[in-house]
N, C-alpha and C positions, 0 to 999 in steps of 0.2 A: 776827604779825597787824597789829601798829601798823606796820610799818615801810610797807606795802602802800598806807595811804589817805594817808601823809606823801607817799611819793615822789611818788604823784599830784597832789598838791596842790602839792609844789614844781614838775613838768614845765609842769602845766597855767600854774601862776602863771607861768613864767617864759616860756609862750609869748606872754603877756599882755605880761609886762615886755618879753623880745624882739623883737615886731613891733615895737614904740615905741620902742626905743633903736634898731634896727635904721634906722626909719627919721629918725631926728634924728642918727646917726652917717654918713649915707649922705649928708645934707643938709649937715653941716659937710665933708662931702669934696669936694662940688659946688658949696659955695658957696652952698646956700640955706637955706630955713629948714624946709621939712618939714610935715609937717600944724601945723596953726593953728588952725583955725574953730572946731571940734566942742570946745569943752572950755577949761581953760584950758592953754595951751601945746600944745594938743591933745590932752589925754591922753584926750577920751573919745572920738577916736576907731576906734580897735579895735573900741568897744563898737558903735558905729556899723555896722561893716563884720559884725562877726556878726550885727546886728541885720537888714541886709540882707542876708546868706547864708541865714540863717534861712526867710526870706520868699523867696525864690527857688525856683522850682520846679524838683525833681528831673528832667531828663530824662534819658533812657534812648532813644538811637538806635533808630530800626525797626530797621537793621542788624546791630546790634552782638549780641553772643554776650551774651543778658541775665544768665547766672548768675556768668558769669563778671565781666563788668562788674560788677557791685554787689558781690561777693566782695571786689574787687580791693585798696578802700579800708581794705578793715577787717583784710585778710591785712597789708595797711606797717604799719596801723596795731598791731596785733598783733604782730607780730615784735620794733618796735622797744621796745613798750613794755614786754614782758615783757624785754630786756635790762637793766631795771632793779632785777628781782628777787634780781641777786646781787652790786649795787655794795653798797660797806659805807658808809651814810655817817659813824657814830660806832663808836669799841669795843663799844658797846654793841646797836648799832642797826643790824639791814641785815636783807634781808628771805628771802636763803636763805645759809646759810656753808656750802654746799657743794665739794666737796672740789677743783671741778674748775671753778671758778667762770669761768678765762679762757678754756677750751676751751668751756663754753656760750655766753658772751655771744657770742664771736665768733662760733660755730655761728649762735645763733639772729639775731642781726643780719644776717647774709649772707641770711636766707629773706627780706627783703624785696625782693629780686630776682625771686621767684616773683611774688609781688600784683604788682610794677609791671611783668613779660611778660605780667599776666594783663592786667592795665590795657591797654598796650598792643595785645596780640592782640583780646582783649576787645571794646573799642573799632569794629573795621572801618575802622580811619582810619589813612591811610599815612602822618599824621604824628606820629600817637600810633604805630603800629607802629616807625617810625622813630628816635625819640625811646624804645623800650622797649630795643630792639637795643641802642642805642648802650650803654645804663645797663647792661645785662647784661654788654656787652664789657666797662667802665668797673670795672664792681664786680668782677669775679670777675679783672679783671688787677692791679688795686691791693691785692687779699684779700693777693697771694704776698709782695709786700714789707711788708705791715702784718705778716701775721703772724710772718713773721722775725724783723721787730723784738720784738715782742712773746713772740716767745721767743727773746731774748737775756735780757728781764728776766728771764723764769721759769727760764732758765739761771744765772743772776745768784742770783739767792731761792730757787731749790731746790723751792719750791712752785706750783701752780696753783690756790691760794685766794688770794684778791683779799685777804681779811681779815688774814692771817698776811703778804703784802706790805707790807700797810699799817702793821702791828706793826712787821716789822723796819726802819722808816724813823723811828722816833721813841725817845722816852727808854724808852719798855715794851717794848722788843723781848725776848724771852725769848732771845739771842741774844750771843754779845759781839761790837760793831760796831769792825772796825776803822777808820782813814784811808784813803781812797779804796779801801776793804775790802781792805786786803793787811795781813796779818798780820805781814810780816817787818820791816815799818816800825814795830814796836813801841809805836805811839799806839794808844791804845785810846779812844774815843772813842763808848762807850756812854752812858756819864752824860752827856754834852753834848748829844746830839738836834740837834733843829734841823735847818739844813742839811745839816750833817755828815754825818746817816745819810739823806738824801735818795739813790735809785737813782741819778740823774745826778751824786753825789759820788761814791759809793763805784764807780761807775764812768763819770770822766770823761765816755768816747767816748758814751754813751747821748744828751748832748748832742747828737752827730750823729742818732743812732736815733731822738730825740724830733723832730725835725726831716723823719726821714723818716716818721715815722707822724702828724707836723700834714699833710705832702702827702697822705698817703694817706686821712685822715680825711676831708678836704675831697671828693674824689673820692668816698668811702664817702656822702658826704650829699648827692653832686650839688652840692653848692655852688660857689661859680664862685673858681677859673677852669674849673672845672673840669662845668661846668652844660650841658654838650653833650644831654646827657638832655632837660634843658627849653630846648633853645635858642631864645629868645622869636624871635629875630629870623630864625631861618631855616626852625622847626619849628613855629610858633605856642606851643604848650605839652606841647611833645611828651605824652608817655602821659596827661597832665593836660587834652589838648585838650577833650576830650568832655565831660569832665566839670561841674558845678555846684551851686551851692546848699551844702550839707554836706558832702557827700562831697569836693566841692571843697576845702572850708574843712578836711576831716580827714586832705588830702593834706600840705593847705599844714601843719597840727600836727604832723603827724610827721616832719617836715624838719626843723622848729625841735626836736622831743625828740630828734630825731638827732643834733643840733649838741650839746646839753647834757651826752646819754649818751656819744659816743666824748669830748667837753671832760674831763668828769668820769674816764672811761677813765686817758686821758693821767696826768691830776693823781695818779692814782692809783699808774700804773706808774712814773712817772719823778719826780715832783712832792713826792714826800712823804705823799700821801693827804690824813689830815684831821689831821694832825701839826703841828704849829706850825714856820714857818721859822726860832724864834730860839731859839737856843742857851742851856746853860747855860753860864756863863764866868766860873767860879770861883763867890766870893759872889754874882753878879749870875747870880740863877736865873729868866733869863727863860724858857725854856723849860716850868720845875714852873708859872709864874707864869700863861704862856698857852696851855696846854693842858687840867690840872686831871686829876685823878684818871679813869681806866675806872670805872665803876659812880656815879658823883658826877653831881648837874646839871651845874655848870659845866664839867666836860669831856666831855659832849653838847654843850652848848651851842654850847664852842668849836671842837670837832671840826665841828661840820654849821659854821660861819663859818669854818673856815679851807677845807674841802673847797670848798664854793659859793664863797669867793673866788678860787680858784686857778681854778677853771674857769667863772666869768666873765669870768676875763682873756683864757683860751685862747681863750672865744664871742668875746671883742670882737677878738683877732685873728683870726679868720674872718670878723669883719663887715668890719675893715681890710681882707683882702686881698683879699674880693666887689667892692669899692669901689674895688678900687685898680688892680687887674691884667686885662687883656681876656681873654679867653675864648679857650682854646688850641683849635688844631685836632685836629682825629680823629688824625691821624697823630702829631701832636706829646706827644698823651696818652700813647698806646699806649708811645711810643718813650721818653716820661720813664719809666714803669713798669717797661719788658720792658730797657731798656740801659742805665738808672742805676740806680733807686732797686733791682731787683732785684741787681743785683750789690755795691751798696755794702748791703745789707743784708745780703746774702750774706758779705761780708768781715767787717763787723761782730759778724755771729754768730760767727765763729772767732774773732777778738780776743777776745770774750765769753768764747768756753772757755778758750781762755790765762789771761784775765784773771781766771777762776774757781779755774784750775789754779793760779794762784801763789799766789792770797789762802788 
């Protein structure tokens, strides 16, 4: 029951934190300086822009399909946020350990596909219908390569609890960890932690796999390059067009918990989870040092700061690469999805079984 009102307060906090570095990281890539006025260095501006969301009057087109319209915001919003229910963020602390914890999240993150055709249909606006299509094509072709990847890990671990993942990448794994997990090579390198038993050690290649599930995460949140969905400049705000006020404001929230929860995803499959990246290495037991006991404060403590570090770095490369890369076309999306990233995710998975088979 405690983990429930934490996650929310970290999502919510960090949509606070994220619009504001989002927009002073976008400002040091163009050269300028970002909000200023409201605050000092502008930090109360966010509070600003809720403050006039707030005040903004709900409309509701004559046109528009009214049940489904007002539905639409609370169905993204709903999907995404219940994917939170089965991240682990400490040994101790996560808010469902059930058994089958990666087959959910990805199930229930895919239903925000539903709210944003309803959004779009909804609507009666051919540029929000337009802008819904595209996100349907978008989501459900980018789903085949993510989840490839994503069972290469669970090929990899044996398991589909997120929590028993996150175990076998540190010094607590109930498990004995080999070197790049192959057994024949004779290093046993359970006591050391850290990096060592991170997913992308104990199998190189996932280096590749983590690579193609940062492409496909992007495309999962609409984020750009990959923002064809909301393309400002050809679609106005594609399925977002109509909208206003709140519902507006609770589109724009669940983008940003989007970004957090597949961030967080990532750190967890390939990254180590909330494991510390440093090693024990002989007498110098940094590892026992910055992670701390399961059931002890300090290794809550430092499990929720190692987990949130790792996937603020993956947030700020999503914020670099919105900033950095123009916006692909319809055709060019499809064709990264359906002729690369599926067949090299496809290769990937078979090396994974070899690479299971020998370890």
């Amino acid at each position: 029951m405690l983990a429930l009102p934490i996650f929310l307060a970290i999502s919510s906090g960090f949509v606070v934190v994220g619009v504001y570095l989002e927009r002073k990281i976008s400002a040091f890539i163009q050269d300028r300086l970002g909000p200023m006025e409201v605050g000092k260095w502008g930090l109360l501006q966010l509070i600003a822009d809720l403050l006039k969301l707030l005040q903004k009057e709900d409309i509701v087109p004559a046109a528009a399909d009214r049940r489904l319209f007002l539905m639409a915001p609370a169905v993204i919003f709903a999907s995404i946020f219940a994917g939170y229910a089965v991240i682990p963020l400490t040994p101790d602390l996560l808010g469902s350990s059930t058994a089958v914890g990666v087959f959910y999240l990805l199930a229930i993150i895919s239903f925000d596909v539903v709210g944003i055709l309803m959004a779009g249909w909804g609507s009666n606006n051919k540029y929000s219908l337009l802008g819904a299509m595209r996100s349907v094509a978008q989501i459900i072709s980018y789903e085949i390569p993510l989840g490839l990847v994503v069972l290469c890990v669970v090929m990899l671990c044996q398991t589909l609890n997120l929590q028993e993942i996150s175990f076998q990448q540190g010094i607590y794994t109930y498990e004995t960890t080999y070197l790049f997990g192959q057994r024949w090579l004779g290093i046993d390198v359970t006591g050391w932690g850290g990096i060592f038993a991170w997913n992308v050690v104990r199998h190189p290649l996932l280096l590749v796999g983590y690579v193609i599930f940062f492409i496909c995460t992007l495309a999962e949140a609409n984020r750009a390059p990959f923002d064809l969905p909301e393309g400002e400049s050809e679609i106005v705000s594609g399925y977002a067009t109509e909208y206003s006020g709140m519902r507006f404001a609770l589109l724009f929230l669940s983008e940003y918990a989007m970004m957090l929860l597949v961030s967080m995803l990532g750190v967890i499959l390939f990254w180590g989870s909330w494991n510390t990246p440093l090693p024990n290495l002989g007498p110098l037991r940094l590892a026992d040092w910055t992670s701390g006991e399961p059931g002890t404060i300090w290794g809550n403590v430092t499990a929720v700061f190692w987990l949130l570090s790792k996937a603020l770095l993956a947030v700020l490369g999503q914020m670099w690469v919105r900033w950095t890369f123009p916006r692909v076309r319809v055709d060019q999306m499809m064709f990264l999805a359906w002729k690369v990233l599926t067949p090299a995710a496809l290769i990937l998975l078979l090396i994974t079984g070899v690479w299971r088979l020998l370890g």
